[in-house]
N, C-alpha and C positions, 0 to 999 in steps of 0.2 A: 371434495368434488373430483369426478374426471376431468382430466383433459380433454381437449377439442381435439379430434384424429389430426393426422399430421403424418407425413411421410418421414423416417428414419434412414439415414447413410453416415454411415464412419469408414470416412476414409483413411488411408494407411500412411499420406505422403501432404504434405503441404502444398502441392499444387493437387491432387486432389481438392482437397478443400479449398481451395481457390477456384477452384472450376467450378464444384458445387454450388457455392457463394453465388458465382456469376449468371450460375444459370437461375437459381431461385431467385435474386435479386432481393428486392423487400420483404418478400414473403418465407424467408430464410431466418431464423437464429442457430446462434454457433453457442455449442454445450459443451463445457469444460468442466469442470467438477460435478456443476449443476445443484448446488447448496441456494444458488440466488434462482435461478431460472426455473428448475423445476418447481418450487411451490409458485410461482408466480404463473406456470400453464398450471396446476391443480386448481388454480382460482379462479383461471381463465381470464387472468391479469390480459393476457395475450395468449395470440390463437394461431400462430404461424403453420404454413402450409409444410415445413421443411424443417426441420432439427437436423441439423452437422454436425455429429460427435467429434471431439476432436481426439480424444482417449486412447486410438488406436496409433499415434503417430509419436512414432519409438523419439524422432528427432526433438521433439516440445519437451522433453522432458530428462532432468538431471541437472547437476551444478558442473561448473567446469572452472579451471581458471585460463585468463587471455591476458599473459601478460599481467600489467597493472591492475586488471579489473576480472574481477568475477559473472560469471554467464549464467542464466538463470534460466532453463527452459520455459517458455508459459505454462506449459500443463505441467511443471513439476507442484507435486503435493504439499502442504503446507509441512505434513509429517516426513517428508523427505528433506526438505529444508532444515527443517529442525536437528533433523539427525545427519547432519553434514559440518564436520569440523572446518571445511572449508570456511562455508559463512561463518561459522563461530570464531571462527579465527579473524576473519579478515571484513567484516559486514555484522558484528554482535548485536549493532543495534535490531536487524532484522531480526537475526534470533529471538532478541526480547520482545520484539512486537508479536512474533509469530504467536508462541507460549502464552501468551494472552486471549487466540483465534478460541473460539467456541469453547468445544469439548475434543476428547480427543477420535472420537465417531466423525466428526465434522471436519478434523482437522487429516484425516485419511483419505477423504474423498474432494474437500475442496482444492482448487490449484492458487496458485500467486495471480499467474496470468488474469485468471477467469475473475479473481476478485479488482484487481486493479484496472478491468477492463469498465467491469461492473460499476466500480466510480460510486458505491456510497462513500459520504464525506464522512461518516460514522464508522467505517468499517476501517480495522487496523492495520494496514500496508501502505494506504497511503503516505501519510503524514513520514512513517520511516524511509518510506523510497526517498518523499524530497528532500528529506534532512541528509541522506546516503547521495543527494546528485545523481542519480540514478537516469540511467539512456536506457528506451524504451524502441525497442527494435519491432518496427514493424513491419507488413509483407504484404505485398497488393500484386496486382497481376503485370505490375511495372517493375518490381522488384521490392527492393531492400528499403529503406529509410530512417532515420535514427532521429526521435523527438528527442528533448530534454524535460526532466521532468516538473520542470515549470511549467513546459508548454504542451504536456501531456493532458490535465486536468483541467476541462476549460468550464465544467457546467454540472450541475445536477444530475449522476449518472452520464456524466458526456464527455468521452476522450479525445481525443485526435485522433483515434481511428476511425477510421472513413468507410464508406459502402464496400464492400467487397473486399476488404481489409482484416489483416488478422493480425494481435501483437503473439509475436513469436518468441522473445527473448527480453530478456532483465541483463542490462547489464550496469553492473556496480562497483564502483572505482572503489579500491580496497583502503580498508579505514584499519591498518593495521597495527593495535597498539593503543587504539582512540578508546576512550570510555563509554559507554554507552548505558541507558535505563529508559525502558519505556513506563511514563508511570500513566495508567488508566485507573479512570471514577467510575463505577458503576454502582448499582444499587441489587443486582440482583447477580450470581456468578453468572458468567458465561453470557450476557448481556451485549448489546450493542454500548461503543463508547454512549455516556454520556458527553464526556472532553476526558481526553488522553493527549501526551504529548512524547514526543520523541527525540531522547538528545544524545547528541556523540560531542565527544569530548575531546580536545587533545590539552592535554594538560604538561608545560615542560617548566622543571624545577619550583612547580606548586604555582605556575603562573596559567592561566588558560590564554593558548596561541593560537587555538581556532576552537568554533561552536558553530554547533549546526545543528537547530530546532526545527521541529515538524509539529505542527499541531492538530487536533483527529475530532471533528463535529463542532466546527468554530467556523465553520461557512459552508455555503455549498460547495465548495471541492478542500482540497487538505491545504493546508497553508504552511509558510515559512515564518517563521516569529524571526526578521529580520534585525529589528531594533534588537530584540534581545541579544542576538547572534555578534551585532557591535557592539554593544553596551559591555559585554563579558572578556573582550580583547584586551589584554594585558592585566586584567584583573585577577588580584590572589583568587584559588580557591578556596574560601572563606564563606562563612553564611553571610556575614553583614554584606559581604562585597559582592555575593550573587544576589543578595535579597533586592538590592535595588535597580540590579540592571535587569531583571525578570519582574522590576512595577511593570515595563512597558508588554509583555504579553501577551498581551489583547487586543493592544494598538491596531488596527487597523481591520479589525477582524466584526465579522456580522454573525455571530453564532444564532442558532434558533430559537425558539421558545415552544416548548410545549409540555407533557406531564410528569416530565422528567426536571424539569426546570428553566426558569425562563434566561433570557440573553444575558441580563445582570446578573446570575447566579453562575453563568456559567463561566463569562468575565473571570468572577472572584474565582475560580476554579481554577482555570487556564495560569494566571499569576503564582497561584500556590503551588499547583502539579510542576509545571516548570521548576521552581527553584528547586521544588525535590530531586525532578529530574536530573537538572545541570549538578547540583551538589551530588550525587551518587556518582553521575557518571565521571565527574571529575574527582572523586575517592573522597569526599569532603563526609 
């Protein structure tokens, strides 16, 4: 299908596009890679009067370091990310979730931003930002603000970003030295998670001393496999001894059901990927 007409601007500067925002108001969407938005105007999902490229705005984009923590432009590329020794160094687990995004046609044109804005609970960034504790820099005509990314992901497609709001920056406290595996289920390559899950590891003298899991289409937004994350403190890294603190991986979680598999299958899924996860990423 075509698209419904719509007026195009790509601005060059972030209050550009804050102006823009303000002046179209609801009748405005803002296009970052455009991998989720554009098939969704071919279908005439939605018909907005306005399209904001954001593409042209040199600042959204690149990795940096700040100190402890790593800066993440929004509109930096998924393939940009990937090929930066920064993150590899210091944030692996992102690396491994990235390497998982589509194809690599997909993985050129998509952004981080645009996908974590985007908020599918199936799509693979989420689950690693919350396992990485990842602050979510956003930008409104009032200025700066900094979510946490617990309180980033409130709903089905639904972030904390607000009307006239744009997330500008990733920033990620460096996991330097931690283990990391993202292990994803699918059925088909290059697929939407079935259940994926995401773990960094710190492992000292074969003991794990922190765990940080993330899990990817086990609710409507990404979740933290908390129980697991205590259950594996002080624990050898060992299969028997991860095997049982990853029973609870599901705990608390409402995953979906539909022709991929239902809630109960995905349950068993979550419990399994997990251990694999924690054991890889803790060298087991």
């Amino acid at each position: 299908m075509i698209p419904a007409s719509f007026d195009y601007v790509a601005p060059t500067s972030v209050a550009e596009a804050l102006a823009a925002l303000a002046e179209a108001g609801d009748d405005a969407k803002v296009l970052a890679g455009g991998q989720s938005l554009l098939p969704i105007l071919r279908m005439r999902l939605n018909a907005p009067e306005k399209v904001i490229d954001l593409g042209r705005i040199t600042e959204l984009q690149g990795v940096r370091e700040d100190g402890d923590h790593l800066v993440i432009g929004a509109m930096t590329t998924y393939a940009d990310v990937l090929a930066s020794d920064l993150v590899r160094q210091h944030a692996g687990l992102l690396t491994d979730a990235i390497a998982e995004v589509a194809d690599p046609q997909i993985r050129h044109r998509g952004t981080v931003g645009g996908a974590l804005v985007h908020a599918d609970p199936a799509g693979d960034v989420g689950a690693p930002a919350l396992a990485l504790d990842t602050e979510f820099v956003i930008t409104g005509s009032g200025g700066e603000r900094t979510v946490a990314a617990g309180d980033f992901f409130q709903d089905l497609f639904e972030t904390a970003v607000g009307e006239g709001e744009l997330l500008t920056a990733i920033r990620i406290p460096k996991h330097t030295g931690w283990g990391h595996r993202y292990e994803k289920f699918v059925r088909v390559s290059h697929q939407w998670s079935i259940v994926a899950v995401a773990a960094t590891v710190r492992v000292e003298g074969g003991t794990i001393a922190e765990a940080r899991i993330g899990l990817t289409n086990m609710g409507s937004t990404p979740l933290r496999a908390t129980a697991v994350e205590r259950g594996l403190l002080g624990k050898a890294a060992t299969d028997e001894a991860v095997r049982d603190a990853c029973a609870a991986a599901a705990d608390g979680t409402n995953p979906p059901s539909d022709l991929n598999g239902d809630s109960d299958y995905r349950r068993h899924l979550a419990t399994v990927l997990t251990r694999r996860a924690v054991l890889a990423a803790a060298g087991g």
